[in-house]
KEKE-3310 file (N, C-alpha, C; in steps of 0.2 Angstrom, whole numbers, plus 5000, padded with zeros to 4 digits):
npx = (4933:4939:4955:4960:4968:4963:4953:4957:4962:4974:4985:4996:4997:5007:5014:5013:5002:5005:5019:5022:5030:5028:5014:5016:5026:5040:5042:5047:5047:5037:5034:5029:5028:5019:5009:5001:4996:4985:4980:4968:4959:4950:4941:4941:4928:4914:4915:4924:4936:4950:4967:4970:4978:4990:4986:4993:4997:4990:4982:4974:4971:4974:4960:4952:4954:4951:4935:4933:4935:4926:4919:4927:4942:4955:4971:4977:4963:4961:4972:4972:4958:4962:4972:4985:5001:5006:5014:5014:5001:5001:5010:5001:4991:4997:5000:4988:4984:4993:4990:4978:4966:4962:4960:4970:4971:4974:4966:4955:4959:4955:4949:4938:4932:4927:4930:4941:4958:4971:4982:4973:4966:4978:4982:4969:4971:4983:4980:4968:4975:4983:4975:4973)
npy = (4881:4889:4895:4915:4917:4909:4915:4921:4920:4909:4905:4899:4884:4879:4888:4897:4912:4921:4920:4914:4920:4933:4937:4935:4945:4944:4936:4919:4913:4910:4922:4918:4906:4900:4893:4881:4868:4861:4875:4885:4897:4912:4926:4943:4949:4959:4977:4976:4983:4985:4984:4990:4981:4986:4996:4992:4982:4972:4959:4949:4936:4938:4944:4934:4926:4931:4931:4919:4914:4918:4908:4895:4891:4879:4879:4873:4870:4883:4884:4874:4879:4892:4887:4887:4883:4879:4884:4897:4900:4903:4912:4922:4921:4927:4939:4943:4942:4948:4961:4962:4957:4945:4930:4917:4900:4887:4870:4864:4854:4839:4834:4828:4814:4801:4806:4809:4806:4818:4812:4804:4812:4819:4808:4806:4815:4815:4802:4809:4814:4808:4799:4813)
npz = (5060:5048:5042:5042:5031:5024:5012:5001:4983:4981:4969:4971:4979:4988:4994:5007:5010:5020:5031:5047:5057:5056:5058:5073:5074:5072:5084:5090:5102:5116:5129:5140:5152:5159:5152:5145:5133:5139:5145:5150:5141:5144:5139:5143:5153:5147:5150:5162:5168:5158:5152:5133:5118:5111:5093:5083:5086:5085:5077:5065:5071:5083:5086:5082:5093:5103:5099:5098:5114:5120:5128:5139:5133:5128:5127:5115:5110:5104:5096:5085:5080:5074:5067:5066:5071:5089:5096:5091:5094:5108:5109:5106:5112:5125:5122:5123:5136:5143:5140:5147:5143:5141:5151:5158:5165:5176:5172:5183:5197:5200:5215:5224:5230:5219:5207:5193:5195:5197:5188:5179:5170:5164:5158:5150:5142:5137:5128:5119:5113:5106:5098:5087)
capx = (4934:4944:4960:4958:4972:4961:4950:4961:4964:4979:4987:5001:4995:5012:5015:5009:5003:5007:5024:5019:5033:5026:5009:5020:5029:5045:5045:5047:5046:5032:5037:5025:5032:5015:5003:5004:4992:4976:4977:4958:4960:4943:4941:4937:4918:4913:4914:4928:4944:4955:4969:4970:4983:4992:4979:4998:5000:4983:4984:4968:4971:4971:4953:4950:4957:4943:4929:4933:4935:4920:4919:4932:4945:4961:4976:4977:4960:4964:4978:4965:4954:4966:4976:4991:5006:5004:5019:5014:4995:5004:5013:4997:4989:5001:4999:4983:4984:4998:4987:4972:4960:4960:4963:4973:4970:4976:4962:4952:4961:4947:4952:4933:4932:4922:4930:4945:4965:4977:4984:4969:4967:4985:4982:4968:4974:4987:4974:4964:4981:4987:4968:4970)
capy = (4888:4891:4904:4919:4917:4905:4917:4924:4915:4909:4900:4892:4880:4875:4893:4902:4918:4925:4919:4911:4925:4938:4936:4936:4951:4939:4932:4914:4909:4913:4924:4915:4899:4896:4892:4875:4865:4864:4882:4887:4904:4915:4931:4946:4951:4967:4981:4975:4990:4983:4987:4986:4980:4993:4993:4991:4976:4970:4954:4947:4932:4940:4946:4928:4921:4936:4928:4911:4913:4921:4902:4895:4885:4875:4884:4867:4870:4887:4883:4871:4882:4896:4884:4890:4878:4880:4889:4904:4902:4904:4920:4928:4921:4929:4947:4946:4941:4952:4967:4962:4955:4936:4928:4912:4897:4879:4868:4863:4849:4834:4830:4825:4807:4798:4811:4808:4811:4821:4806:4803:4819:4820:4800:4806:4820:4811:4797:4810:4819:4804:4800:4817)
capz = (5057:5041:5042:5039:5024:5016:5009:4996:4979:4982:4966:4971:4986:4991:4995:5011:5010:5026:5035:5052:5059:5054:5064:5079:5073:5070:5091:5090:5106:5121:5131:5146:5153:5162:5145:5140:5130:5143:5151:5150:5141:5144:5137:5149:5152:5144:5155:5165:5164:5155:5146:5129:5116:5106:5088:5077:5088:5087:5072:5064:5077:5092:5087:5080:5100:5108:5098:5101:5120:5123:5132:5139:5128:5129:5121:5110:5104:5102:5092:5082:5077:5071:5060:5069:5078:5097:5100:5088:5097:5113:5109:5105:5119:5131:5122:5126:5144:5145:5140:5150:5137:5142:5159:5156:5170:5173:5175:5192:5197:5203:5221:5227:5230:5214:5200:5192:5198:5191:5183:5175:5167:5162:5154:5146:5136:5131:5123:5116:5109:5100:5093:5083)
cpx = (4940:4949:4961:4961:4966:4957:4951:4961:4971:4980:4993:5001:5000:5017:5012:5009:5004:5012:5021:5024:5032:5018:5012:5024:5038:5045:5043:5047:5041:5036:5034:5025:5023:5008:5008:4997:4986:4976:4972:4963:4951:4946:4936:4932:4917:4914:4919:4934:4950:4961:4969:4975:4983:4989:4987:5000:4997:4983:4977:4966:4970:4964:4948:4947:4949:4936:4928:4932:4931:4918:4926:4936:4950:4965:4977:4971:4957:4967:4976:4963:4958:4971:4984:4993:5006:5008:5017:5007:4995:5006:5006:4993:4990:5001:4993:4981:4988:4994:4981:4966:4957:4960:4965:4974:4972:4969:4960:4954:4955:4952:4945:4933:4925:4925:4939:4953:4967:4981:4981:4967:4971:4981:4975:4966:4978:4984:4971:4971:4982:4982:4968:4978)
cpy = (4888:4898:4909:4922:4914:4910:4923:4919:4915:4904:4896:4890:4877:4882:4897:4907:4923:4921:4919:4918:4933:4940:4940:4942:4948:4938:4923:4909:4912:4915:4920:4909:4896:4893:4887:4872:4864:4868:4884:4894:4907:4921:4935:4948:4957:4972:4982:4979:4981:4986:4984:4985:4985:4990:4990:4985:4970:4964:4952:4941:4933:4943:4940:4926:4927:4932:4922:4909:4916:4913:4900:4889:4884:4881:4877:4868:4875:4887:4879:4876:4887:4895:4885:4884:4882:4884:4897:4907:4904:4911:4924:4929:4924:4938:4947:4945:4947:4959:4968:4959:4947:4934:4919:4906:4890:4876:4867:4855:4843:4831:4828:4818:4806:4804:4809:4811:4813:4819:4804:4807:4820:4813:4802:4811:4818:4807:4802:4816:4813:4800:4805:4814)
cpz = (5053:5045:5039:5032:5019:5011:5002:4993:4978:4976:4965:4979:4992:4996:5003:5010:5015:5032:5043:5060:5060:5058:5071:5080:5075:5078:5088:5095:5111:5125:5141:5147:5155:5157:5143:5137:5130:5147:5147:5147:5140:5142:5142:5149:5150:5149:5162:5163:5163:5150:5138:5121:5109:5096:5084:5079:5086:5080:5072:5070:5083:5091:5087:5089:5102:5108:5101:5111:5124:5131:5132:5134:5130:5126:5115:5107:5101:5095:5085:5077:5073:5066:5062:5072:5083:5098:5096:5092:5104:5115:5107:5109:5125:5130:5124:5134:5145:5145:5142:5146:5136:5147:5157:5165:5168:5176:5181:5192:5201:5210:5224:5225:5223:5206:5199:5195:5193:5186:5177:5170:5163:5155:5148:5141:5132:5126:5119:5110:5105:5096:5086:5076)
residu = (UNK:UNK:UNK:UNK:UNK:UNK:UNK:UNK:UNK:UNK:UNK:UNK:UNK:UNK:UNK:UNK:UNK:UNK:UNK:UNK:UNK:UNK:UNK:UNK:UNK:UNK:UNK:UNK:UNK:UNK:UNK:UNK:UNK:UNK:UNK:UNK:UNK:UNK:UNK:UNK:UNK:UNK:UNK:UNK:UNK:UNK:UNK:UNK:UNK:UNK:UNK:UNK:UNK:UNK:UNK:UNK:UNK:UNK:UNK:UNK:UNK:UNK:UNK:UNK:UNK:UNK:UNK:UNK:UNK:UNK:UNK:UNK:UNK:UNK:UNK:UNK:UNK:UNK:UNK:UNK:UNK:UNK:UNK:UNK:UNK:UNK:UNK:UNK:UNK:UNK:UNK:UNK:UNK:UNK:UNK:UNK:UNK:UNK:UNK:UNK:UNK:UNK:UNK:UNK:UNK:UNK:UNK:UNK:UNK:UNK:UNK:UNK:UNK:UNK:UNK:UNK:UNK:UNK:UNK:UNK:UNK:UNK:UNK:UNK:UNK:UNK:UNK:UNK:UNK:UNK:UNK:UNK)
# end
């Protein structure tokens, strides 16, 4: 998925046109300790009361992260598709948790005999993080 900046003709390429601070509404750090790389984020089921995030807060991204998590995703491949560094995909993951609209979870750890441990897991995220 392209960013939704790309679609403006931008003539000078070394330039961004929209300040990565500015999304965020200048915060620069997550305000939620417990979102890190592989929290599953789902987006809530239709019908379900929820609150919902004030509209002048509301960023083409946080509509972006809705769509995309219709299934569940990583915050890393969240962070991926949106073209965004993880810690800005983080802060907008966290408004939307924070206003009801996503439910953010750590994965299911494998403790049944014949499925991998939690080391394994861990070991290969890492392998598949230093592949990209």
């Amino acid at each position: 998925m392209r960013h939704w900046t790309e679609v403006f003709d931008d003539g000078d390429a070394d330039e961004q046109l929209v300040r990565p601070y500015t999304i965020t509404s200048g915060r620069t750090s997550p305000e939620r300790a417990d979102l890190t790389l592989i929290t599953l984020v789902t987006t809530v089921p239709e019908g379900t009361t929820r609150a919902t995030l004030a509209v002048r807060r509301m960023q083409p991204e946080h509509r972006t992260i809705l769509a995309l998590c219709r299934d569940s995703k990583a915050v890393v491949e969240v962070s991926a598709e949106l073209g965004l560094p993880v810690v800005l995909t983080k802060i907008l993951i966290g408004d939307l948790v924070d206003s009801g609209q996503v439910w953010a979870r750590s994965p299911r750890p494998f403790t049944q005999r014949g499925e991998l441990s939690d080391m394994a897991v861990l070991e290969a995220v890492r392998d598949g993080l230093r592949k990209l």
